[in-house]
N, C-alpha and C positions, 0 to 999 in steps of 0.2 A: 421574432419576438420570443418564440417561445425559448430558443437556445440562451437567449440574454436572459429569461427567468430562472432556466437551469444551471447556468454559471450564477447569478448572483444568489439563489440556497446555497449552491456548493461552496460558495467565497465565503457568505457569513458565518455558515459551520466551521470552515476551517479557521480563519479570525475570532470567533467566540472560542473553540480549544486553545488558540494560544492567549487570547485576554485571561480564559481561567488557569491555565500554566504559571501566572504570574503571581497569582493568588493562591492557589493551591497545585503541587505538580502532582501529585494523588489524585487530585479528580482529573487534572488536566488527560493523565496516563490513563485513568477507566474511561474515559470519554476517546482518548484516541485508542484503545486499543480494543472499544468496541467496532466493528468492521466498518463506519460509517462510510467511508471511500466504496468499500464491495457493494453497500448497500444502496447506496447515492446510483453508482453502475448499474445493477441489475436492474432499478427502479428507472433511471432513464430507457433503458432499453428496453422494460417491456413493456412501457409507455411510447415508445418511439414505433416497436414493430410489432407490439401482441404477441408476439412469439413465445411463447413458455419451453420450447423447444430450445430456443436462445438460451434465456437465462440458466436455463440447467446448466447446458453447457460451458455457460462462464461460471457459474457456481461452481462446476466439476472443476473446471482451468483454476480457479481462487484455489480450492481447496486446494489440489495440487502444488501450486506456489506457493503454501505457506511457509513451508519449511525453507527453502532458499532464503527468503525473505526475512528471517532472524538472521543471515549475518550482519543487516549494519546493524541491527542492536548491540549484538556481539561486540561485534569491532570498535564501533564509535565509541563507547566508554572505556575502551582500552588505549583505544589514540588519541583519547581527550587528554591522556594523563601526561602523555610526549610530547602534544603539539597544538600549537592553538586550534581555533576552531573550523576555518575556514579548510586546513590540510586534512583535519581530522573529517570531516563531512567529506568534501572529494576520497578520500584514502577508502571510507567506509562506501561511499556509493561505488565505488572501482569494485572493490572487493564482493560487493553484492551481485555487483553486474559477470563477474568472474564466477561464482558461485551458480545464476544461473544459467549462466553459458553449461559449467557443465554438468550442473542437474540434467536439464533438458536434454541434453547429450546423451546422458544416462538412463532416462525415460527412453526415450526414442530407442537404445536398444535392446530396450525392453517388449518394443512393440508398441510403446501411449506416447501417440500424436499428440501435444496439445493445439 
């Protein structure tokens, strides 16, 4: 039960940003580009194991990712302009997925494990 109450917060959050995207993509964009996904995470999880220990360390992991994680904004509005939407979304998630392949790679030898 309780997994089916944390999926349906996480589905109405994600369906209420795209219903206001439609209305407004200004709020729709401060609303997704506040961390709500990191947040929605870190809350199941220290609800799931207590652990403060955890969440740190997915906190440390997020912050880490952030930077990777701006290439599909990068990209996607640049392959919007070539290709319709469905190659541009695929092209943009490849490219992200590319990105942190070798971040990580580059972490790593640096010595930071994520």
């Amino acid at each position: 039960m309780y997994l089916v109450v944390k999926t349906i917060i996480t589905v109405i959050i994600i369906v209420a940003i795209s219903e206001v995207a439609r209305r407004s993509t200004l709020i729709a964009g401060i609303l997704a580009s506040i961390p709500l996904t990191s947040a929605l995470a870190i809350t199941w999880l220290y609800f799931d194991t207590k652990e403060v220990r955890s969440v740190i360390d997915l906190s440390n992991s997020i912050l880490l990712l952030i930077p990777p994680s701006l290439t599909f904004f990068v990209v996607l509005p640049m392959v919007l302009k070539k290709l319709d939407f469905a190659y541009s979304i695929f092209i943009s998630i490849i490219a992200t997925v590319l990105v942190y392949w070798l971040y990580i790679s580059l972490l790593s030898r640096f010595g930071i494990r994520l």
